[in-house]
C-alpha positions as CSV (number, residue, x, y, z in Angstrom):
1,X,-10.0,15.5,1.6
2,X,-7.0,17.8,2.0
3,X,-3.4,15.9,2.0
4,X,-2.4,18.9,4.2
5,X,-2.7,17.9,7.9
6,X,-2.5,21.0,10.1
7,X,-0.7,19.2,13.3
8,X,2.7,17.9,13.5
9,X,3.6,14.5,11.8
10,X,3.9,11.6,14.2
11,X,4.9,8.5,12.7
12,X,2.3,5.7,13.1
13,X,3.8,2.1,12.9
14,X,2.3,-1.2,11.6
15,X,0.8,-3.5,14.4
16,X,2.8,-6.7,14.9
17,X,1.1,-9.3,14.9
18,X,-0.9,-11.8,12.6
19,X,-4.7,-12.0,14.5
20,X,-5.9,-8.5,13.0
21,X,-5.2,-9.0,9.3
22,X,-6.1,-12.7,9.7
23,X,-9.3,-11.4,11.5
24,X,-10.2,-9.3,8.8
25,X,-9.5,-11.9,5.8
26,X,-11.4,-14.5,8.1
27,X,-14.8,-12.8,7.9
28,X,-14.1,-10.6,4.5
29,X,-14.4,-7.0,5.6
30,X,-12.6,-6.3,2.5
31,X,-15.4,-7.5,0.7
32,X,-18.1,-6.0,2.8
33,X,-16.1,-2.4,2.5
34,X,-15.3,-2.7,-1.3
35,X,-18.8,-3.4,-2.4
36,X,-20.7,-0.8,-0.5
37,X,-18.0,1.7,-0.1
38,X,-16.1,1.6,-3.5
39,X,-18.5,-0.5,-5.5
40,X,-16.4,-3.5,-6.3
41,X,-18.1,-6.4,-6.4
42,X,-16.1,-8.8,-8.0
43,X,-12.4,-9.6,-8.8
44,X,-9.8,-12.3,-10.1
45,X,-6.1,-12.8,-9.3
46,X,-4.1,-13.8,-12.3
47,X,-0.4,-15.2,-12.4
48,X,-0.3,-15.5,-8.2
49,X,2.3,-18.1,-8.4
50,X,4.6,-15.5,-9.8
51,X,4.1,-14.5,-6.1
52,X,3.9,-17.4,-4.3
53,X,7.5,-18.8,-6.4
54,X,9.1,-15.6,-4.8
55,X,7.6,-16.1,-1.2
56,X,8.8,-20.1,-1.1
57,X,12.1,-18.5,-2.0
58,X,12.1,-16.1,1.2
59,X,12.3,-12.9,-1.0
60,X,12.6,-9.4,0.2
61,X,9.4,-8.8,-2.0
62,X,8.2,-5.1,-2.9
63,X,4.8,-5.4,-4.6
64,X,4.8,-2.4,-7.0
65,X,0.9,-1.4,-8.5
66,X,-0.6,1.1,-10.5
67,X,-3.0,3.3,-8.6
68,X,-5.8,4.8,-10.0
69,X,-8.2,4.4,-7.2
70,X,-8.9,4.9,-3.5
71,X,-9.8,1.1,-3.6
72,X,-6.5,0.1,-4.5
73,X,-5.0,-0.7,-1.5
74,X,-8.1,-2.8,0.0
75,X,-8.5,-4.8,-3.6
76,X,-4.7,-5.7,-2.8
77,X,-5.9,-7.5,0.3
78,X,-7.5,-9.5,-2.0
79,X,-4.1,-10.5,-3.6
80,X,-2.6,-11.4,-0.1
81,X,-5.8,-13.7,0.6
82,X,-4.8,-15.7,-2.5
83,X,-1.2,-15.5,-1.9
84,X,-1.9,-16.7,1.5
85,X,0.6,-14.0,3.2
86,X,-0.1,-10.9,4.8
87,X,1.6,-7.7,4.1
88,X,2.7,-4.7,4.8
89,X,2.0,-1.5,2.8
90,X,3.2,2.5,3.1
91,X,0.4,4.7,3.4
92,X,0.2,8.6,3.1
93,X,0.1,10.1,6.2
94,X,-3.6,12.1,5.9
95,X,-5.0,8.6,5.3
96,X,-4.5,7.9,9.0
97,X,-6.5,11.4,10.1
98,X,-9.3,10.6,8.3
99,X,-11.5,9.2,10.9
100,X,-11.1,6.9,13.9
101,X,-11.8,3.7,11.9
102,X,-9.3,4.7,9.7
103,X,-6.1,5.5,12.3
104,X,-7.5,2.3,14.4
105,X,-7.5,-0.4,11.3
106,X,-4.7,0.8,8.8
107,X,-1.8,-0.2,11.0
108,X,-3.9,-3.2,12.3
109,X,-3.7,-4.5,8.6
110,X,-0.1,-3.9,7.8
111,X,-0.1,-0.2,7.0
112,X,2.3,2.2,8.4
113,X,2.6,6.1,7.9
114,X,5.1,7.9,5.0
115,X,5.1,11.6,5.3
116,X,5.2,13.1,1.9
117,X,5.8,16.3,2.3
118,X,9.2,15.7,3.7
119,X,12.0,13.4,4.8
120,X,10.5,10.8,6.7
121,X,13.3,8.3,8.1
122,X,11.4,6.2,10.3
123,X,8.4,5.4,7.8
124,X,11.8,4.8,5.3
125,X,14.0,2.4,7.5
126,X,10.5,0.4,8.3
127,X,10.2,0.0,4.4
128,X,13.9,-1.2,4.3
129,X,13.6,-3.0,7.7
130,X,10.3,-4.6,6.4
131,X,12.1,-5.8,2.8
132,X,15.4,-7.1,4.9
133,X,13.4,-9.7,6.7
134,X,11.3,-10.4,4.1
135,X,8.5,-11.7,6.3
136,X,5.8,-10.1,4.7
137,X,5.7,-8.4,1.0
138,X,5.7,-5.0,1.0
139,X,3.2,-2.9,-1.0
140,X,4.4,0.8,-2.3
141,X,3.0,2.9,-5.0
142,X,5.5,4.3,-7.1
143,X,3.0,6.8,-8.5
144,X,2.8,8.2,-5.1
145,X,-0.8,9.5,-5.5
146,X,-3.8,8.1,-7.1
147,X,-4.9,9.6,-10.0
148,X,-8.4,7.9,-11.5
149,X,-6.9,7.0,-14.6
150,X,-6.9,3.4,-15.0
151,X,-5.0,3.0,-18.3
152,X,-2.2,5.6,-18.0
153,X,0.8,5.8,-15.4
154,X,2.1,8.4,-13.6
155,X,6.3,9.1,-13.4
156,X,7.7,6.8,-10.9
157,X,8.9,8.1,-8.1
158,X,12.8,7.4,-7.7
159,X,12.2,6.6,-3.5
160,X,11.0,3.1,-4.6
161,X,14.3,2.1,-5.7
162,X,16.0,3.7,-2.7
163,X,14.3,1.2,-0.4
164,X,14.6,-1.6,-2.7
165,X,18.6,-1.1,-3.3
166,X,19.0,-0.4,0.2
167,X,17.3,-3.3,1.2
168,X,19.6,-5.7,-1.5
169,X,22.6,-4.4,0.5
170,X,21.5,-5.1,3.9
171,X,20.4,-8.7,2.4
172,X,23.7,-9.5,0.9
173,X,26.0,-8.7,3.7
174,X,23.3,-11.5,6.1
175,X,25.2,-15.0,6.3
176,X,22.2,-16.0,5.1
177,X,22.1,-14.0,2.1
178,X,18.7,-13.3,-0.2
179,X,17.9,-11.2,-2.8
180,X,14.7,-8.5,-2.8
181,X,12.6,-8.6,-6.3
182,X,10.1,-6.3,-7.4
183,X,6.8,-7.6,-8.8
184,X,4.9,-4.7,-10.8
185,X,1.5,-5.3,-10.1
186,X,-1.4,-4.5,-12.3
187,X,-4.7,-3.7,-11.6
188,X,-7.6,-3.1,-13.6
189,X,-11.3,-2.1,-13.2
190,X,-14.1,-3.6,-15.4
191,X,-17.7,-2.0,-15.2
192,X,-20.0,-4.5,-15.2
193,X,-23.1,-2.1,-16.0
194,X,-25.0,0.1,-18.6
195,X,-22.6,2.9,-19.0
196,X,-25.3,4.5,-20.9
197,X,-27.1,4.4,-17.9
198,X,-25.1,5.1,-15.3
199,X,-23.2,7.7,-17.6
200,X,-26.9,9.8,-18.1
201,X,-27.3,9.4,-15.0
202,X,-24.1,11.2,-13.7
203,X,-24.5,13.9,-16.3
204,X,-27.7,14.6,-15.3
205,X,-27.0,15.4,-11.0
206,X,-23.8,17.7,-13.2
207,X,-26.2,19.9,-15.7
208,X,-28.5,20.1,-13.3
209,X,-25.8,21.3,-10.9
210,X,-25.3,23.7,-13.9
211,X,-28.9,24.7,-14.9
212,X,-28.8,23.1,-18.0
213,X,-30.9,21.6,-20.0
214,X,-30.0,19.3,-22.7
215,X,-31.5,18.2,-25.6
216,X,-32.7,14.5,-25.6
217,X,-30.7,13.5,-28.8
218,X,-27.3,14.9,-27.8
219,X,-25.0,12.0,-27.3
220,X,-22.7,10.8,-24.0
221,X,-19.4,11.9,-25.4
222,X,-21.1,15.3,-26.4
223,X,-22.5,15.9,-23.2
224,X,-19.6,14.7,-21.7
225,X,-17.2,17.3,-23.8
226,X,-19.9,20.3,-22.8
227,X,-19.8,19.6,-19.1
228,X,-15.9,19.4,-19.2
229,X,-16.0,23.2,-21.1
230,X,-18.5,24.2,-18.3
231,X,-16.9,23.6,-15.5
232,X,-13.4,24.8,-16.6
233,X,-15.0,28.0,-17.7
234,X,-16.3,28.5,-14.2
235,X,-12.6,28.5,-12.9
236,X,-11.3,30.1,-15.3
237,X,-13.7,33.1,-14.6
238,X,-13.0,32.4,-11.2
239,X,-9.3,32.7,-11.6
240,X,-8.8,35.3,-14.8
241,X,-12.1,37.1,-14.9
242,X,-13.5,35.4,-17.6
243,X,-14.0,32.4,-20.0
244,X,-11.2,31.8,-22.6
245,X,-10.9,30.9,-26.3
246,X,-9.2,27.7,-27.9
247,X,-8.0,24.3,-27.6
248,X,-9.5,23.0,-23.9
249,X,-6.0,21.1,-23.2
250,X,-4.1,24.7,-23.9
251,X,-6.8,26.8,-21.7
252,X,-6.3,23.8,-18.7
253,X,-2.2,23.9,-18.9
254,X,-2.6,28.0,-19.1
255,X,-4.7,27.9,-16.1
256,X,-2.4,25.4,-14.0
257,X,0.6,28.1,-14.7
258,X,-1.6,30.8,-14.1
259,X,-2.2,28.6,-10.5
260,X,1.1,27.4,-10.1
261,X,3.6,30.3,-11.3
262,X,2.4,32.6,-8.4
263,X,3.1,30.4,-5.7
264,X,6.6,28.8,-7.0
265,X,7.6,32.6,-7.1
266,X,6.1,32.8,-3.5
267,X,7.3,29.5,-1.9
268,X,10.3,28.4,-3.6
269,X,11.8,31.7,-5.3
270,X,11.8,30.6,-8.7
271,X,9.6,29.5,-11.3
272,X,10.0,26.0,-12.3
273,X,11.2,25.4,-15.9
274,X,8.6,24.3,-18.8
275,X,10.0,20.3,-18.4
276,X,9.3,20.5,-15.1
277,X,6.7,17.7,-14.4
278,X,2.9,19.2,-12.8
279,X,3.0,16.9,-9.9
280,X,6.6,17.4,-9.0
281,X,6.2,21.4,-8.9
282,X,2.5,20.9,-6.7
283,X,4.7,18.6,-4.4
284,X,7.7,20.8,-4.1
285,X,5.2,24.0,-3.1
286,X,3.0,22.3,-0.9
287,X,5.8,20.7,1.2
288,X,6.6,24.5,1.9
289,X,3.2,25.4,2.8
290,X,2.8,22.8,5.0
291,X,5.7,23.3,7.1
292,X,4.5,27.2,7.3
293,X,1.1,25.8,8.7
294,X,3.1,24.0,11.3
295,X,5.2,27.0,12.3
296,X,4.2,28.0,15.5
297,X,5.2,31.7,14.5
298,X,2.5,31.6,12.1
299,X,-0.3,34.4,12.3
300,X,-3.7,33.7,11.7
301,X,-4.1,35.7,8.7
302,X,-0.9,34.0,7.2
303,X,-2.6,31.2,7.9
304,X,-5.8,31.6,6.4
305,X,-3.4,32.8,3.1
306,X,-1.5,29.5,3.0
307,X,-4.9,27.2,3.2
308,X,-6.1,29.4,-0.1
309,X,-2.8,28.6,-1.7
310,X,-3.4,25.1,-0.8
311,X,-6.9,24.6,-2.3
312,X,-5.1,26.5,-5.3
313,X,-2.0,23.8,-5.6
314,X,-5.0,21.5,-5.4
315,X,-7.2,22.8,-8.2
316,X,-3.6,22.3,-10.3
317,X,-3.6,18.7,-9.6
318,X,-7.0,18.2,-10.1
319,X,-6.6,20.2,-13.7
320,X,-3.5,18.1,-14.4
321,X,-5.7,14.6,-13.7
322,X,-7.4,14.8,-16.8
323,X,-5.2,14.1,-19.5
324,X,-5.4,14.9,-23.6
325,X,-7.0,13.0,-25.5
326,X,-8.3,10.2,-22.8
327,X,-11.7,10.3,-24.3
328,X,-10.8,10.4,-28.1
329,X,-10.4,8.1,-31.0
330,X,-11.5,4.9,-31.1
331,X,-9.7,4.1,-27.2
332,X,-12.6,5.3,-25.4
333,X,-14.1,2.6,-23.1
334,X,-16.6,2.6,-21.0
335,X,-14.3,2.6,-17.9
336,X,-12.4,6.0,-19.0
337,X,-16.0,7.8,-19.7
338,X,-16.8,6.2,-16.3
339,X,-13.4,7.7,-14.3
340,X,-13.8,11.3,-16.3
341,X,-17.5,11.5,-14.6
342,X,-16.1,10.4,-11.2
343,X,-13.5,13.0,-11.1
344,X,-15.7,15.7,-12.2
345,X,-18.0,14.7,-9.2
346,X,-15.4,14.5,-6.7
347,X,-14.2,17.8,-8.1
348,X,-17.5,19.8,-8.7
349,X,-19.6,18.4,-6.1
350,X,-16.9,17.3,-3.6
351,X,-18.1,13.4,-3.7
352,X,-17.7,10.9,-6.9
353,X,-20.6,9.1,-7.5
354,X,-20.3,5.2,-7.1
355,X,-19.9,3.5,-9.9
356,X,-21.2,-0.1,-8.9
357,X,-20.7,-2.9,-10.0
358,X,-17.2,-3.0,-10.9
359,X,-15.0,-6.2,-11.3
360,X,-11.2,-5.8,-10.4
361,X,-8.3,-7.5,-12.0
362,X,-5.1,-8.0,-10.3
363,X,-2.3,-9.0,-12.7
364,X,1.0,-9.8,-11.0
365,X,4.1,-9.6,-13.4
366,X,7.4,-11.5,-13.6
367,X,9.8,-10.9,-10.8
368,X,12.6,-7.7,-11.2
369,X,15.7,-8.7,-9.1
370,X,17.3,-5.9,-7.3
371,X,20.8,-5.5,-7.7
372,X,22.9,-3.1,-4.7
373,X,24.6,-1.4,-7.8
374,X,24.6,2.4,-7.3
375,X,23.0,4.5,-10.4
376,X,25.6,7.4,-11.0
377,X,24.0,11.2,-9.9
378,X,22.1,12.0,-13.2
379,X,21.8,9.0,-15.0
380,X,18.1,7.3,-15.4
381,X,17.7,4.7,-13.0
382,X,17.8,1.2,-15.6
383,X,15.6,-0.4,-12.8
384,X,13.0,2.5,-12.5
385,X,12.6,2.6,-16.6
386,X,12.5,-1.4,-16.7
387,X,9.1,-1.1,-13.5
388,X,7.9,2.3,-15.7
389,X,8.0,-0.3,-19.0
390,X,6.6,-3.1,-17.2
391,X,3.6,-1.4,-15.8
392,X,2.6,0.1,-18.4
393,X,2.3,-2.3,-20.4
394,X,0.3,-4.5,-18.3
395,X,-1.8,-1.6,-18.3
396,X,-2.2,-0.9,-21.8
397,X,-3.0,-5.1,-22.1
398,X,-5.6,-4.7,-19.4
399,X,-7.4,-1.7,-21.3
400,X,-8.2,-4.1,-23.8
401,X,-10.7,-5.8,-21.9
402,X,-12.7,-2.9,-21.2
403,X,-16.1,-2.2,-23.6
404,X,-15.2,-0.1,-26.2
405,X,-17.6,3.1,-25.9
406,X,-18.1,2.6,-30.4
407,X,-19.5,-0.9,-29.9
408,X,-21.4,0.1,-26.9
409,X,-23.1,3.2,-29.0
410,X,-23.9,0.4,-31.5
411,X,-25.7,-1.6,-29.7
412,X,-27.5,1.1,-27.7
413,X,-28.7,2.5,-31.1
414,X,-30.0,-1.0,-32.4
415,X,-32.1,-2.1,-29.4
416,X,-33.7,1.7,-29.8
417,X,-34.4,0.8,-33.5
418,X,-35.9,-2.6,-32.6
419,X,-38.1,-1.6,-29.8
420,X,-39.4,1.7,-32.2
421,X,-40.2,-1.3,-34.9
422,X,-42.2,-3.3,-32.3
């Protein structure tokens, strides 16, 4: 689904109240949702008392996770169940035009709106308001948009510490005084089945898709490699008239300028420089785009322009989600095969394919105090690279426990060899 919602931006704020959230933990709808829905079936909390200490303290808490999946935000409900606190969490504001269901239950379970493609005050001071009182913990993504890759992290997004320091001012001047911590928050999916399996099975709805056939003895990773080269030459025909040569990481960051370029000239009068970050350029020209779309001035045909340049700032992201390298050397998992094939589907076909069962793990780190010090214009925020360092390497610990895709080829090939024997 689009981020871009064509109607004005109405901030939507969380329900007061404890009988909703405590309704839904009662009879685990998380749990019913989750495993049909996302297939997770499983999970474990590990080092809640970190948590807990900072709630018996009556901490402004901000609960910062990685987010690499649409489930991410429901698997954190988990978290409060053990933590035995309900929370509050900042969601993008397309989330809540989804469906009904969707614009009825988020702000019943703690969830307000955050405008992205602009300066949203309201959905701001509730963040602040929210870390002040320190009644519930907040939840905010600092990547600001999921990205399917489980053991890599997005930039940070600066906002987080905005909130947090504003938040440790506020505190401070109270009689009562308090401090507001960060807890980065880990999480990590395990699959629990046959990625041979489910992998083949994947590939096979994709070359089909294709019209290909492939040989019986080609390998997962090969296949894998070929779709990836398909489907990029489809858009690059698409886009430049025809297939290119070379390296597949140089012909995906030639076709995101080729995407991108354009429409910075377009929208923002100025091409952003090489060190400019992907998702900070896609952010920039879509916030222009969308407030054209909202222009009441706008004609149809401009309009009908600007949703084409949207689905183009979209195929950038999507090209920039799958990183270098992510399914080479001896790192390759059974969980990062498993997240390339579910982008591609959500990409190709417009829907990922479920990849039940999978088992969640929720890590939550050591408390980060938050100081009211104010970071001088320019300077790298000491806080935001301390989260960034944190994070990541809960992530690159978590990764560990995945299968790795050598060890599962291994054992694939053996139980061929015994059964052939027998």
């Amino acid at each position: 689904m689009s981020v871009i919602v064509e109607k004005p931006y109405v901030f939507i704020p969380p329900k007061p109240g404890d009988f909703w959230p405590s309704f839904i933990q009662r009879f685990h709808i998380y749990d019913f949702y989750l495993r049909h829905k996302e297939g997770v079936v499983s999970y474990e909390c590990r080092h809640i008392d970190r948590l807990r200490d900072s709630i018996k303290r009556g901490d402004g808490i901000l609960l910062a996770p990685n987010h690499c999946r649409y489930a991410d935000p429901l698997v954190l409900g988990w978290l409060s169940r053990e933590a035995g606190r309900h929370v509050f969490a900042m969601a993008s504001w397309h989330l809540f035009n989804k469906s009904r269901l969707d614009r009825f239950a988020i702000p019943r379970m703690g969830g307000f709106s955050i405008f992205r493609e602009g300066l949203d005050r309201q959905s701001l001071e509730t963040a602040i308001t929210a870390l002040t009182e320190a009644k519930r913990p907040l939840v905010v993504f600092p990547e600001g948009t999921t990205n399917r890759i489980n053991d890599a992290l997005q930039p940070l997004l600066d906002g987080v510490l905005f909130m947090a320091r504003t938040a440790a001012r506020r505190r401070a001047k109270q009689p009562q005084g308090g401090q507001v911590v960060i807890h980065p928050v880990g999480i990590k999916y395990l699959f629990r089945g046959d990625i041979q399996e489910w992998g083949d099975r994947a590939l096979q709805i994709l070359e089909k898709r294709l019209s290909w056939h492939v040989p019986t003895s080609m390998g997962l990773l090969e296949r894998l490699s070929r779709v990836s080269e398909g489907l990029l030459a489809l858009k690059e025909i698409q886009y430049l008239g025809r297939s290119q040569g070379g390296d597949i990481v140089e012909r995906r960051n030639s076709l995101i300028e080729h995407l991108l370029a354009p429409l910075e000239q377009i929208y923002l009068g100025t091409v952003a420089v090489e060190k400019e970050r992907v998702l900070n350029r896609v952010r920039a020209c879509r916030s222009k785009i969308c407030g054209l779309l909202l222009n009441e001035s706008t004609t149809p045909q401009q309009r009908q322009l600007l949703r084409q340049h949207g689905r183009d700032i979209e195929l950038a992201q999507q090209l920039h989600s799958y990183p270098a390298n992510y399914l080479a050397g001896e790192s390759v998992t059974d969980t990062r095969v498993l997240e390339t094939l579910e982008r591609m589907h959500e990409d190709f076909m417009g829907k990922a394919i479920l990849p039940k069962p999978l088992h969640a793990v929720i890590e939550v780190d050591e408390s980060l105090p938050v100081t009211d010090e104010r970071v001088p214009r320019g300077e790298s925020d000491p806080l935001l690279n301390q989260l960034t360092i944190r994070l990541t390497a809960m992530l690159q610990r978590l990764s560990l426990e995945a299968n790795p895709l050598g060890k599962i080829n291994e054992r694939s090939s053996l139980t061929k060899s015994l059964q052939a024997d027998h």
